[in-house]
ZAMARGU-4260 file (C-alpha; in steps of 0.2 Angstrom, whole numbers, plus 5000, padded with zeros to 4 digits):
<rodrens>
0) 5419/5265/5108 | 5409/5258/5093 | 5401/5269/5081 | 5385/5262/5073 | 5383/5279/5061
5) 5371/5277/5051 | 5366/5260/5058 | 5360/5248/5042 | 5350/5238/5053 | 5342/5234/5069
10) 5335/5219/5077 | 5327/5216/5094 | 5328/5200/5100 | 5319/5192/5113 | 5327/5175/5120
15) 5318/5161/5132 | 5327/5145/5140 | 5340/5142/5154 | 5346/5159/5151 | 5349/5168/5168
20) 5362/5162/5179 | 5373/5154/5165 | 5382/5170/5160 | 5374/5174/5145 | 5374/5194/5145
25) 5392/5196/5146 | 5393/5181/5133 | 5382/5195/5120 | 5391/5208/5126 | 5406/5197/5120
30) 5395/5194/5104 | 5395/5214/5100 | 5411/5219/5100 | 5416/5204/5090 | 5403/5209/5076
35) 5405/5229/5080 | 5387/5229/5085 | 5377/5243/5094 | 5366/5245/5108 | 5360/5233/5121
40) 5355/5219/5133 | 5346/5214/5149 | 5339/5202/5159 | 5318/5203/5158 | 5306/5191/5170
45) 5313/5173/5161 | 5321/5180/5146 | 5335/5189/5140 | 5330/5206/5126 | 5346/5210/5114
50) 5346/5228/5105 | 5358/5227/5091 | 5362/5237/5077 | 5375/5233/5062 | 5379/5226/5044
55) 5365/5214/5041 | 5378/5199/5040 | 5386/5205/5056 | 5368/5203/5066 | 5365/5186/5056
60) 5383/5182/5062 | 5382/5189/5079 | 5363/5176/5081 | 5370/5162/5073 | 5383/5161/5088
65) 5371/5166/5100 | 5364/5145/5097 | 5379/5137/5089 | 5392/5141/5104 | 5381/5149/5119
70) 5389/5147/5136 | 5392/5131/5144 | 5374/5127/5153 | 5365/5139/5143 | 5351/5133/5133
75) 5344/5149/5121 | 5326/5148/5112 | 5320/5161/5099 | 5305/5168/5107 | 5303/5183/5096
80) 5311/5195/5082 | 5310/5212/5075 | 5317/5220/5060 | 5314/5239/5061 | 5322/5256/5056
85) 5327/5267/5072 | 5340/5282/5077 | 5358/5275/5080 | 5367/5272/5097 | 5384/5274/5100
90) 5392/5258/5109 | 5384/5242/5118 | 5380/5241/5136 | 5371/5228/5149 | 5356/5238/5157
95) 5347/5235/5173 | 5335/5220/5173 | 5318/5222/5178 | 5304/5211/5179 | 5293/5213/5163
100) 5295/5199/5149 | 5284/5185/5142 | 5285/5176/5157 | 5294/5159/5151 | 5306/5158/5166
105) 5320/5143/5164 | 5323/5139/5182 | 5344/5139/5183 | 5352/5123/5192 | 5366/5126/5203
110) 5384/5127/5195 | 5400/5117/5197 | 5417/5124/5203 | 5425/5128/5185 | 5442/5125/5181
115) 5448/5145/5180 | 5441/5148/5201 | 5450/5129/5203 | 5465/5138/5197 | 5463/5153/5210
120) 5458/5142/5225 | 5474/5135/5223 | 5485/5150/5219 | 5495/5156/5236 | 5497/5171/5226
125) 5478/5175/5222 | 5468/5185/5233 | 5454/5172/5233 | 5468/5158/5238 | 5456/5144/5248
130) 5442/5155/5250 | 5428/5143/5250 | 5414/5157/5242 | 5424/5157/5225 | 5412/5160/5211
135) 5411/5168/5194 | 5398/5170/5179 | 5403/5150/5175 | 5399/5144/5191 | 5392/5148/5208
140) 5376/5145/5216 | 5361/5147/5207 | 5343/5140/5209 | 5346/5137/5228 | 5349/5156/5230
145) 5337/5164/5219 | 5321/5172/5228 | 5314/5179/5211 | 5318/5183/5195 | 5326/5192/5183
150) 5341/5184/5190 | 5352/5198/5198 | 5363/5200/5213 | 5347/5210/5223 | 5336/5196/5219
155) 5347/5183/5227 | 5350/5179/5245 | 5367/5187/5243 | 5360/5206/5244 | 5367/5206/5260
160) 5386/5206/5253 | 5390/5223/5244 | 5403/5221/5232 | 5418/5229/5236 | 5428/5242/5226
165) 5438/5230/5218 | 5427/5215/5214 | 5414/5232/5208 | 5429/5235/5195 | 5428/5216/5191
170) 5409/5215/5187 | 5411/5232/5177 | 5425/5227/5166 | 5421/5216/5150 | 5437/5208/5152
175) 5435/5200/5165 | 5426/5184/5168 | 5417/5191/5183 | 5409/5204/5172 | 5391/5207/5178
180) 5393/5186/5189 | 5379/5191/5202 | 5387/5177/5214 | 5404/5183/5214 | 5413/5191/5230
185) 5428/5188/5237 | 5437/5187/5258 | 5433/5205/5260 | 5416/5208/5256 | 5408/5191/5253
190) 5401/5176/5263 | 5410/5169/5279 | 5413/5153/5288 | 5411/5149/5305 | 5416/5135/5316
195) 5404/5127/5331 | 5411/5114/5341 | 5405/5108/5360 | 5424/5111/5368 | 5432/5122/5358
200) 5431/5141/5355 | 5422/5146/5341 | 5429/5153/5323 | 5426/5163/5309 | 5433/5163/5292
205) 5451/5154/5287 | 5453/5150/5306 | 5436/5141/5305 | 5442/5131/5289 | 5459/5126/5301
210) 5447/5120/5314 | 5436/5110/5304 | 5451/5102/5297 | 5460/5098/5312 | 5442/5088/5316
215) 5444/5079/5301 | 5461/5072/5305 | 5457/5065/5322 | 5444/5057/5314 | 5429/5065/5321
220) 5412/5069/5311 | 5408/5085/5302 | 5392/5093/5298 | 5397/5105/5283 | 5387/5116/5275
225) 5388/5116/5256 | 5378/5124/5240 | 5361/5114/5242 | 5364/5108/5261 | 5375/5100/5274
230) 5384/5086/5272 | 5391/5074/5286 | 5409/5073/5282 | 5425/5060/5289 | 5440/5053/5282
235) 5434/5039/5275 | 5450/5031/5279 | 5449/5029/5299 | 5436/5016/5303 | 5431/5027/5319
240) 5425/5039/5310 | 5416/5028/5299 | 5407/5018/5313 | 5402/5032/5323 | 5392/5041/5311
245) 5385/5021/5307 | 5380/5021/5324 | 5375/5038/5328 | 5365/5042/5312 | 5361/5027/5312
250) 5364/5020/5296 | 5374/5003/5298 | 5371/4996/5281 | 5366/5011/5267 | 5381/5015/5256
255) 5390/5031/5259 | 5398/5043/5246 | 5417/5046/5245 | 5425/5065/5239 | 5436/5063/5230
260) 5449/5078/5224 | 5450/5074/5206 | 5447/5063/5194 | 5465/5056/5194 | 5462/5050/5213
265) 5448/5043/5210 | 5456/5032/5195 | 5467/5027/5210 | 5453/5020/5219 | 5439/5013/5209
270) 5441/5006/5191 | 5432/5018/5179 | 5426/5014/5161 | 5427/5030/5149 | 5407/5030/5153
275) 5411/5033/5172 | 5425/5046/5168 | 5409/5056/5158 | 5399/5054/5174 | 5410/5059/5186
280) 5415/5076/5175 | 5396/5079/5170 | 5393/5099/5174 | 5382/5093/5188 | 5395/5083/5198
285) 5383/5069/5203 | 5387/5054/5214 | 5393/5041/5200 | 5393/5022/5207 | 5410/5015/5202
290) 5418/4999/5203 | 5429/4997/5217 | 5437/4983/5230 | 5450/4995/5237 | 5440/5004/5250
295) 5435/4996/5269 | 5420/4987/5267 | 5412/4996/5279 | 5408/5010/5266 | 5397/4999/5254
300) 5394/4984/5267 | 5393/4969/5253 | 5391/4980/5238 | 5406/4981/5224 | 5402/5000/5220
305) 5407/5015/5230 | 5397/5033/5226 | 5412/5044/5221 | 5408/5062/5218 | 5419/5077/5212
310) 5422/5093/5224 | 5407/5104/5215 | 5409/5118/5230 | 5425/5128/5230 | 5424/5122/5249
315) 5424/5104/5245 | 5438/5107/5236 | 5449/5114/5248 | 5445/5101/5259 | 5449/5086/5248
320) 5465/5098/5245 | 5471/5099/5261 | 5467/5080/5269 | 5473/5072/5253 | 5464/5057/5256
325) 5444/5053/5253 | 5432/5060/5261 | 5415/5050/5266 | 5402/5065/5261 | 5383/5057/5265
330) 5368/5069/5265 | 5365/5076/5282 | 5346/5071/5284 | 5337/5061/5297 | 5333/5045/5290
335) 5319/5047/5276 | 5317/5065/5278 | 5324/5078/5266 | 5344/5086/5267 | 5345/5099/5282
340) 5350/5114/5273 | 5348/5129/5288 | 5362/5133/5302 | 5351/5131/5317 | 5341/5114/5311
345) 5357/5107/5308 | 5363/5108/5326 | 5349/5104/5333 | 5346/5087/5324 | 5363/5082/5319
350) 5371/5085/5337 | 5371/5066/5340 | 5379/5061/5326 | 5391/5078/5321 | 5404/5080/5334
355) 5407/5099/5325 | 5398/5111/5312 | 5407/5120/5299 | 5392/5134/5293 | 5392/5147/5283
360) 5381/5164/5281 | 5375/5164/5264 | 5357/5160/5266 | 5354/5142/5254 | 5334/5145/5250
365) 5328/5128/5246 | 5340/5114/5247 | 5347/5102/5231 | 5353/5084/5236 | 5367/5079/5229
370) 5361/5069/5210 | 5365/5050/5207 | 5370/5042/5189 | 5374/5023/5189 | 5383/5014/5173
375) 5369/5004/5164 | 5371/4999/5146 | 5390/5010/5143 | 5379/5025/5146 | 5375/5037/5163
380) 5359/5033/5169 | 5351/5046/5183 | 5345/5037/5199 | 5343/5054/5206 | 5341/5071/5200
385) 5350/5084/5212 | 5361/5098/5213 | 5369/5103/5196 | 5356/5093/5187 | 5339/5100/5192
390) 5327/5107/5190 | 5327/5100/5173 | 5317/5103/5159 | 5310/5092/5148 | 5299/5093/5133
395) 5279/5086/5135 | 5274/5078/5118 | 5257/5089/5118 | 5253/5109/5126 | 5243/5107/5140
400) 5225/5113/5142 | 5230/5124/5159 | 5246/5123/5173 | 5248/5109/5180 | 5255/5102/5194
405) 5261/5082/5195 | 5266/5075/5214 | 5273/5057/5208 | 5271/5042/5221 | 5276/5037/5238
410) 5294/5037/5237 | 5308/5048/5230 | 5298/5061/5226 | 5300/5075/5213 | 5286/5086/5211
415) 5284/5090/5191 | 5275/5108/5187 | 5268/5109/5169 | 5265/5123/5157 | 5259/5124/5138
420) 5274/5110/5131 | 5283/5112/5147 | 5288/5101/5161 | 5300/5106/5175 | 5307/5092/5187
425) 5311/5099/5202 | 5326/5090/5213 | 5324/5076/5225 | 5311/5079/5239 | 5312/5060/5245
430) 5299/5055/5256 | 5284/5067/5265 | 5279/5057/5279 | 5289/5066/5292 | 5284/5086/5294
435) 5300/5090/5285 | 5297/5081/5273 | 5278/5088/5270 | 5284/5107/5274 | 5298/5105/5260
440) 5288/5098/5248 | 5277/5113/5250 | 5287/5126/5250 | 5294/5121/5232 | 5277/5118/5226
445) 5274/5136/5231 | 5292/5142/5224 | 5289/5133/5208 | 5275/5143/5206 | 5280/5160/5211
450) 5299/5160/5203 | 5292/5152/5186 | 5275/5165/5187 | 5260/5152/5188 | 5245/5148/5196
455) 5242/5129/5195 | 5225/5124/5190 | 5225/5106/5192 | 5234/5092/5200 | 5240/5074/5195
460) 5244/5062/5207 | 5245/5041/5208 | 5231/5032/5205 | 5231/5023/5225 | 5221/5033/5236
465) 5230/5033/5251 | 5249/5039/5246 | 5254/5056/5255 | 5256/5063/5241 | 5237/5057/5234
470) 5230/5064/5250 | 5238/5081/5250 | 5233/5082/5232 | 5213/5081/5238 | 5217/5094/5249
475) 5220/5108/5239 | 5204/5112/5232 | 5208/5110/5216 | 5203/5098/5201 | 5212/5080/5201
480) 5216/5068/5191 | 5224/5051/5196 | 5236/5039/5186 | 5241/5020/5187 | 5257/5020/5193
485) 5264/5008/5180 | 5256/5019/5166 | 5266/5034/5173 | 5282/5024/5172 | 5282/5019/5155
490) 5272/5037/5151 | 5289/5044/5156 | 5300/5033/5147 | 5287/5037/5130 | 5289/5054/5133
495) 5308/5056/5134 | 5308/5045/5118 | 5296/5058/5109 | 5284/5052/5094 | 5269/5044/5096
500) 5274/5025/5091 | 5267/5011/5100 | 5278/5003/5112 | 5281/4988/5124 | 5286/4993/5141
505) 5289/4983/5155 | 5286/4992/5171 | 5296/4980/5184 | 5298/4989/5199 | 5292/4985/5221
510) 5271/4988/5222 | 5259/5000/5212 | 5240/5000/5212 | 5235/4992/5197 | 5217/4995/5189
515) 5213/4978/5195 | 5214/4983/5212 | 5231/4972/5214 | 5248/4977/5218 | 5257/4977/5202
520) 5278/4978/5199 | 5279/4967/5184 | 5269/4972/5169 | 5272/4973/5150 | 5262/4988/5144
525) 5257/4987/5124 | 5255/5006/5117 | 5255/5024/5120 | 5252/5035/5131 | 5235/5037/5137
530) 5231/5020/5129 | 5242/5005/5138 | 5235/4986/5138 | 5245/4976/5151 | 5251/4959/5141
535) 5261/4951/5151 | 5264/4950/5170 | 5272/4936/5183 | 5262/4925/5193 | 5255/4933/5208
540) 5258/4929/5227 | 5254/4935/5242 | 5267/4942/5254 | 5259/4943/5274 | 5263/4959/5284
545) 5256/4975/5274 | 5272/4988/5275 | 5284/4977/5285 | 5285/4967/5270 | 5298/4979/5261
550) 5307/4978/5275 | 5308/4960/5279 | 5311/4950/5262 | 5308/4932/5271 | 5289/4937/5273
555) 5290/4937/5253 | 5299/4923/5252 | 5288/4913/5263 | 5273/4918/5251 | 5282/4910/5237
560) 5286/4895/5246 | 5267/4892/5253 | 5261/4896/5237 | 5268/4883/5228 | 5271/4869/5240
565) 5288/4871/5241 | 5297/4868/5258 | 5310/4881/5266 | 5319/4875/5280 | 5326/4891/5285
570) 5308/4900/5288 | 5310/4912/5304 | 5300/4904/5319 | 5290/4918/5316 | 5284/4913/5300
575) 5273/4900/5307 | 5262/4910/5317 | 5260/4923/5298 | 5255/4905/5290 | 5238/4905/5296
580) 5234/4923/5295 | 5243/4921/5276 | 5229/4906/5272 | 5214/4916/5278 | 5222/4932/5266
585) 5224/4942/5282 | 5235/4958/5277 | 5240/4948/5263 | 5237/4957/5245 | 5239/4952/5230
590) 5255/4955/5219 | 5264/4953/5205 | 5280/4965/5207 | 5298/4956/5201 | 5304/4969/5216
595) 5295/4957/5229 | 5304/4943/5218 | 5323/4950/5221 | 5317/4950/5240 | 5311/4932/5241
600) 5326/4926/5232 | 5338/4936/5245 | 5331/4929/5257 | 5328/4910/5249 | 5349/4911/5247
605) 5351/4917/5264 | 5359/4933/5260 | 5348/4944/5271 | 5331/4943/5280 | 5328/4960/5287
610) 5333/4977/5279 | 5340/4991/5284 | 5336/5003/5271 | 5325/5002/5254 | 5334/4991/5240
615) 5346/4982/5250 | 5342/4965/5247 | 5343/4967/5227 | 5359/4977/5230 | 5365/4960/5238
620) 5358/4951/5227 | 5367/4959/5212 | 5383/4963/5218 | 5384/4944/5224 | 5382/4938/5206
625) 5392/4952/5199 | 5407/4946/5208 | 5404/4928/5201 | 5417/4922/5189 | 5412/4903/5190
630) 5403/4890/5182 | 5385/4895/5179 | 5371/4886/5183 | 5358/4882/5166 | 5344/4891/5166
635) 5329/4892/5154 | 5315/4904/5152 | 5303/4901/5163 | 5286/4895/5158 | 5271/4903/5159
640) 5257/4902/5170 | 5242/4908/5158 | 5241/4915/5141 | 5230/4931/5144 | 5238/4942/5147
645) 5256/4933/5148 | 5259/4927/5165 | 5277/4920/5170 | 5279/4908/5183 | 5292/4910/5194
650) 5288/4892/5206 | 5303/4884/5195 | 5315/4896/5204 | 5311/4889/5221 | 5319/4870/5218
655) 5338/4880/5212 | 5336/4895/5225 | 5334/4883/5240 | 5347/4871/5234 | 5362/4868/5248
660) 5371/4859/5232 | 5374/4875/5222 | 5381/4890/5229 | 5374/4908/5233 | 5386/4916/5220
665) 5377/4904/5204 | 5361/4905/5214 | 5361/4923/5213 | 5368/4921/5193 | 5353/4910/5188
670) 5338/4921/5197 | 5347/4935/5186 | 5348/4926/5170 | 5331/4915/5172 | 5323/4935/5174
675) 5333/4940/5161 | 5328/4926/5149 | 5309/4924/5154 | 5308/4943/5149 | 5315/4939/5132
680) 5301/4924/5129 | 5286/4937/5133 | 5294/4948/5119 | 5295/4935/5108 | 5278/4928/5110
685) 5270/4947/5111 | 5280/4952/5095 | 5273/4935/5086 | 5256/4941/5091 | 5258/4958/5089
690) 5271/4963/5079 | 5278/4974/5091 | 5298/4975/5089 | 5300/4992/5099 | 5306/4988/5118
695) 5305/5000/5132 | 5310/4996/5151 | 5308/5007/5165 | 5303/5004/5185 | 5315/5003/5201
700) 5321/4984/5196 | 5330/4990/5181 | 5342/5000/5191 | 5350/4982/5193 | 5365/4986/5178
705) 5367/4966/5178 | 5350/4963/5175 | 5348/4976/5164 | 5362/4974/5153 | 5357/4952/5150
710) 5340/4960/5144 | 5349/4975/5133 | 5360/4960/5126 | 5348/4949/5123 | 5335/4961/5115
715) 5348/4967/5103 | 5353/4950/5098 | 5334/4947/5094 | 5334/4961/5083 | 5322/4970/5096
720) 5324/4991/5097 | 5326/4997/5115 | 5324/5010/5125 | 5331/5016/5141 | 5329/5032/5149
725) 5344/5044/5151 | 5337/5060/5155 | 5323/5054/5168 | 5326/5042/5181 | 5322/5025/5180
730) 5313/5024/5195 | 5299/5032/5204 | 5307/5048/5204 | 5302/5049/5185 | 5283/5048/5188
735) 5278/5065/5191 | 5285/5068/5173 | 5276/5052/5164 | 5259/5061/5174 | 5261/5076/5166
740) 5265/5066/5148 | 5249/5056/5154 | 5241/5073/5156 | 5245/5082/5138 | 5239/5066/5131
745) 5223/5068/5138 | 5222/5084/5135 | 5226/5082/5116 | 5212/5070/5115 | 5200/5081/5120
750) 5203/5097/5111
</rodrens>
C-alpha cells in the first residue's frame, strides 16, 4: 500500500467531458500508482472528482497524462481545481458514485469490440470463448444502456445480471482490464441468447447461436439483435436469401450493407484507398461505401459501391467467424420508420420478411442505427451518425441565452439539444411520419433532457410550416423560433469551421422553403451566420405533382423540357394529361434545387423514371459516370440566366441530355462536369465582385464524391479555400446543429 505521510500536497480535481463509459477511473487509478499518489476517485452526475495527494511534480505529472494520453474515446475538460492542505490518506481507491456534480454530463456513444475481447472470443481456451456478451472497460454498450447517470452498473439496464464471484474478483482487481467495466459479465452470470423460429424448438445460449447459424447456411433470413437494434441478416453470397428479404421487406432496389470479418476480407472484396482502411477501423465501426464489382449485383442494383462495415458486437463477430463469407446486415426497420430495437416489436413486424429471430435479454434503451461515412475528397465524410459515433458533441461558436432544443427538417432527422457552448447530436431518428417514428423521436427528446439534466426552454425548428417536425415543435407550449433551411445548412458547415469569417456556401441539396416563398436547393449564401445574402442560384422550374415528384424524376424532367421548348420524345403517356394542369401552375411550385436537376437528367438519359427509395436517381446517375473510362463530351460553364443574384441556366443541358448520338455514360460525364464547371464561373464572378475567396459546400447533392471532387479540384486550382464538413453530415441530418449555430448567433447579437 502507498504511504502519503506527510503528504506535500493535495489537489481536487473536478473533470467534465465524455468521461463515464470510457474507462477512465481505473485509467487514474492506473495514474496513482504510477505517480505514488494518495487518495481517490469517483464518478459524480457528468464528471469524474480525483483526490490526490503527493510530490508537487508527481500531481503536475499524474494531470498532464490525464489530457496527453487519456483512454481511447475519452475526452477530459478541466472543470475545476483546488490546492489545499488536509490530513494524509493511506493508498488510492475508486469510491461509490453518486449523483451530485456540476451537472455537465457528456452522453457516452456505444463502444466497439476491442482487440483484447477479439482475442478471447476467439480462444477455445478462454472462458468467454464465443460468448456474444463480451465486454470490458474499452468496449461494451454504452449510451443504449444507460437509464441515468453517474454511469454504473445499477444505473444501466444490466442491474439485472449480478456479477459472479469470479468476474466480482475481476472488477476488484487493478490488474485487470475488467477493473470497475460496469458492462462486463460473462456465460455464467451475464446476458443470454435465444433462438425463435416457426418449426423448430426454441433455444437459449450456445444452442441458440448453433441454430441461428444453421439458418444462415441454408440461406434463410435472420432477424439479430445487436447493440442499438436488430439487424436482418443472410449470406450475402446465395441469391435466395438476398431476393427474399428484397421481396419480403420490400426493398428491391436500396443498397444493402455487407459484414465483413476483418479488414483483410474486405480488402479481398472491395478496392480500399488508405482513406477507406481509416473508415472502416474508425472506433465507431460505421458502414463505409467502398469500391467494388466483385459482389452480385443484386446487393447494390447499378451502383459501384457496396456498404462494408466491421463486426462492432462481439455477436457479429462470431458470426462472420463461423460462416466465413459476408454477410448482408441491413437495418431491420419498416420502410421510413426507425430500427426495431425490442424483442416482441421485432416479431411482430419482421415476421414476413425474417424466417427466424436470434434475441437477446439485455434490455437496449433507445436504439442507435448503424453510422454511414462515404470517401469524398481522400477524407471520411459522415452521411449518417449512429452507433459508435453519436451522440456527438460539438462546440457552438457562441453560449446560448437558455437550453435549447433544435428538430432539423423533414428527413433524416437528428434532434440537436443545446446548452451554454454545447450542442449534442443525437443518432439518427430518420423520418416521423409513422407513429414509430414520432414515439421515438420523443422519447430521445425526453432522454436528452433527463440523462444530460435539462429543461429546454425553447425550440428551433425549419422555417416551412407544415414539416412534422415544425408542427410538433408548435405543440409543445413553448417559445419558437424557425430557420431557412439553406441558412441552417451552411450554419452548420460555419460552425464546424469555427471563427466568424465571411464565407460563400453553396447549399445544393432536393427542396427547402426559401424566404421567397419558393423551393430552394441550389443557392450560394455570401456570409455568416445569422447574416447570409443568397447570390447566386439556378434557373427555376416547375416540377407538377407536389410529393410524388421525389419519387418520379420524369415529372422533373418534363418541367425542364416544357419550360424551355425543348421536345422529349420518351415523356410517359402520362405526362400529357400533367401538361395542362402544369401550364395553369396547378401543384406546380416553383424551384430552384440542383437535386430536382440530377432527377430530370436521370430520367432525360433513360436511366430511371420512378424510384424506389430517396437518392436513387443521382446514385445512378453517378455511378454511371464514374464507371466511364471514354472519350468525354465538351462541356462549358453554363451561362447565366440573370445577374441579381446569379442565376445559372441549365436549358443548355437539354440539347446533350436527350441526344440518341452520344451515350448515357458521356451524357451522365458532361451533366457532372457542366455542374461542376457552372459552379466554378459563379465563384469566379462573385469573388470579382466581392472578393470572397473562402468556399464552403454543404446540402444532400454533395454527397455525390464525383461531383464533389471536380468542384474540390477546380476550386483548388483557382486558388479558392474550401471547406467540407467532416464531423457533421453533409446532408439534412446536419441541420438541427447549424439551428442551434443559428440560434447562439442570435443570441450573441442580442446580449
Amino acid at each position: 500500500m502507498i504511504s502519503c505521510f506527510p503528504p506535500i500536497q493535495t489537489w481536487q480535481i473536478t473533470l467534465g467531458g465524455l468521461v463515464q463509459g470510457v474507462g477512465f477511473r481505473p485509467f487514474i487509478y492506473g495514474l496513482a500508482k504510477k505517480w505514488e499518489l494518495c487518495g481517490w476517485v469517483r464518478n459524480r452526475a457528468g464528471v469524474v472528482e480525483i483526490f490526490w495527494q503527493g510530490e508537487e511534480e508527481h500531481l503536475q505529472q499524474g494531470l498532464a497524462a490525464v489530457f496527453a494520453h487519456p483512454p481511447e474515446g475519452a475526452k477530459p475538460r478541466l472543470l475545476k481545481q483546488q490546492i489545499f492542505l488536509t490530513q494524509p490518506v493511506e493508498g488510492f481507491q475508486i469510491i461509490p458514485g453518486d449523483e451530485g456534480g456540476v451537472g455537465e454530463i457528456t452522453l457516452p456513444p456505444d463502444a466497439s469490440l476491442c482487440p483484447s475481447c477479439r482475442e478471447e472470443l476467439d480462444s477455445s481456451h478462454n472462458p468467454r470463448f464465443s460468448w456474444p456478451f463480451t465486454a470490458c472497460c474499452r468496449c461494451g454498450p454504452r449510451y443504449s444502456i444507460i437509464e441515468r447517470f453517474p454511469y454504473e452498473r445499477e444505473n444501466t439496464t444490466l442491474h439485472p445480471f449480478p456479477l459472479c464471484d469470479a468476474c466480482q474478483e475481476e472488477y476488484q482487481n487493478p490488474a485487470n482490464r475488467r477493473f470497475h467495466a460496469q458492462a462486463t459479465g460473462c456465460p455464467k452470470c451475464g446476458p443470454h441468447l435465444y433462438w425463435h423460429q416457426q418449426g423448430y424448438p426454441p433455444s437459449t445460449g450456445e444452442h441458440a447461436l448453433a441454430d441461428c447459424l444453421s439458418a444462415l447456411r441454408r440461406g434463410e433470413v435472420v432477424a439479430v439483435k445487436g447493440i442499438g437494434g436488430y439487424h436482418l441478416m443472410a449470406d450475402a453470397g446465395q441469391e435466395k436469401a438476398v431476393a427474399h428479404l428484397r421481396q419480403h421487406k420490400p426493398r428491391p432496389h436500396k443498397p444493402l450493407a455487407l459484414l465483413m470479418e476483418s479488414l483483410e476480407r474486405a480488402r479481398q472484396w472491395c478496392s480500399l484507398t488508405p482513406a477507406h482502411e481509416q473508415a472502416l477501423q474508425h472506433p465507431g465501426f460505421p458502414i463505409v461505401l467502398c469500391p467494388s464489382d466483385t459482389f452480385s449485383p443484386a446487393i447494390a442494383p447499378g451502383l459501384s459501391e457496396v456498404g462494408i462495415m466491421l463486426p462492432y458486437a462481439p455477436l457479429h463477430h462470431i458470426l462472420c467467424r463461423e460462416m466465413a463469407t459476408p454477410l448482408m446486415a441491413t437495418s431491420a426497420n419498416p420502410t421510413g420508420e426507425p430500427v426495431i430495437w425490442q424483442p416482441q416489436e421485432a416479431e411482430k413486424r419482421l415476421g414476413h420478411v425474417a424466417q427466424g429471430f436470434l434475441h437477446h435479454n439485455r434490455t437496449i434503451l433507445r436504439p442507435a442505427d448503424d453510422g454511414v461515412v462515404r470517401i469524398i475528397a481522400n477524407a471520411p465524410r459522415p452521411l449518417r451518425l449512429g452507433r459508435g459515433t453519436a451522440p456527438l458533441e460539438v462546440a457552438l461558436p457562441y453560449p446560448l441565452s437558455q437550453p435549447t432544443l433544435a428538430v432539423g427538417g423533414e428527413q433524416k432527422i437528428t434532434l440537436a439539444l443545446g446548452i451554454g457552448q454545447r450542442a449534442i447530436l443525437s443518432p439518427h431518428i430518420g423520418e416521423i411520419h409513422s407513429p414509430r417514428g414520432l414515439a421515438l423521436f420523443e422519447q430521445l427528446v425526453a432522454d436528452f433532457q433527463k440523462l444530460l439534466g435539462v429543461k429546454v426552454t425553447r425550440i428551433i425548428h425549419d422555417h416551412h410550416p407544415h414539416l412534422a417536425t415544425s408542427r410538433w415543435a408548435k405543440k409543445q407550449g413553448l417559445p419558437c423560433q424557425t430557420v431557412l433551411h439553406h441558412h441552417a445548412h451552411a450554419s452548420a458547415l460555419a460552425g464546424e469551421a469555427g471563427g466568424n469569417q465571411p464565407w460563400l456556401i453553396f447549399t445544393w441539396d432536393g427542396v427547402g422553403l426559401g424566404e421567397d416563398g419558393t423551393l430552394w436547393g441550389g443557392e450560394a449564401l455570401l456570409g455568416t451566420p445569422g447574416r447570409w445574402q443568397r447570390v447566386a442560384t439556378w434557373r427555376p422550374f416547375s416540377p407538377p405533382g407536389g410529393d410524388l415528384v421525389a419519387r418520379q424524376p420524369w415529372r422533373s424532367a418534363a418541367s425542364l423540357c416544357w419550360e424551355s421548348g425543348h421536345p422529349w420524345p420518351q415523356l410517359p403517356p402520362q405526362g400529357e394529361l400533367l401538361h395542362n394542369a402544369w401550364r395553369k401552375g396547378i401543384n406546380a411550385p416553383r424551384t430552384s434545387a440542383v437535386g430536382r436537376l440530377f432527377d430530370a437528367a436521370a430520367a432525360l438519359i433513360g436511366l430511371i423514371q420512378e424510384t424506389t427509395f430517396e437518392g436513387q436517381a443521382p446514385m445512378l446517375l453517378e455511378a454511371l459516370a464514374s464507371r466511364y473510362a471514354g472519350p468525354s463530351f465538351p462541356v462549358s460553364p453554363l451561362p447565366f440566366f440573370q445577374q441579381d443574384p446569379l442565376t445559372s441556366d441549365w436549358s443548355p443541358l437539354l440539347p446533350i441530355l436527350t441526344d440518341s448520338h452520344i451515350t448515357p455514360a458521356q451524357k451522365s460525364v458532361a451533366f457532372h462536369d457542366s455542374l461542376a464547371t457552372t459552379l466554378l464561373l459563379q465563384c469566379l464572378t462573385l469573388r470579382e465582385k466581392t472578393g470572397i475567396g473562402r468556399v464552403g459546400l454543404c446540402g444532400g447533392v454533395f454527397q455525390n464524391a464525383l461531383l464533389t471532387n471536380k468542384v474540390i479540384s477546380l476550386l483548388i486550382e483557382n486558388q479558392f479555400d474550401f471547406l467540407f464538413p467532416s464531423i457533421i453530415p453533409v446532408n439534412d441530418a446536419g441541420l438541427s446543429y447549424g439551428q442551434l449555430v443559428e440560434a447562439s448567433h442570435a443570441d450573441f447579437t442580442n446580449l
